[in-house]
N, C-alpha and C positions, 0 to 999 in steps of 0.2 A: 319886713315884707309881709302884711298882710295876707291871711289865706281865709277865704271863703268855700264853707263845705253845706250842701242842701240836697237832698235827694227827691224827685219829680216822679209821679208816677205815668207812663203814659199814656194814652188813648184803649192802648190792646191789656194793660193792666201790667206788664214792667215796670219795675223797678227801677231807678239810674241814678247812680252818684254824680254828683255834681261838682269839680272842684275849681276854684280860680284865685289862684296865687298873683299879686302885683311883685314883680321882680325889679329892680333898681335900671333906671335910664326908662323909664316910663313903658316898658315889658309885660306880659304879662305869660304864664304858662296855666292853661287851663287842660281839663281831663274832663272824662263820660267814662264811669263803668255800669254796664248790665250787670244789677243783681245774677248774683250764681254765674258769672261768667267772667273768667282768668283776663280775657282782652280788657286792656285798656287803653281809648281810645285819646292823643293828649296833643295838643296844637302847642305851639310856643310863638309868641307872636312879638312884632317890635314893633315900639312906637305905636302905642294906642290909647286910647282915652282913659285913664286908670279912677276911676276902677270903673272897670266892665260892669252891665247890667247882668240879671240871671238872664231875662230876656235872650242878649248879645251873647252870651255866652252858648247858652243851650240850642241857638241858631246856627251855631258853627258845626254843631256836632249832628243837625238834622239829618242831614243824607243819609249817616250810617248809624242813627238810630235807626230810622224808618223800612232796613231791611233786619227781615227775619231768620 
């Protein structure tokens, strides 16, 4: 199971982990944490194109980056 980890900073100058794990049956579980902050935000997903782009990945998590 492949894990990819990259951290992105973004427009207001955050910090965010990046993670995306390929999970077996073609799966994947991906995560977003805010530097200095306990939440972490994590999708589990079935049946998807493996492996996910950062792109694809960091898309899913937009909405609840983009609040402060």
């Amino acid at each position: 199971m492949p894990t990819e980890d990259w951290i992105r900073a973004l427009e207001d100058g955050r910090l965010v982990k990046f993670t995306n794990q390929d999970l077996p049956g073609g799966g994947s579980f991906i995560t977003a944490q805010i530097e200095k902050h306990e939440v972490v935000y994590s999708i589990m997903l079935d049946k998807v194109k493996n492996p996910l782009s950062r792109q694809e990945v960091e898309g899913r998590f937009k909405a609840e980056l983009s609040k402060k």
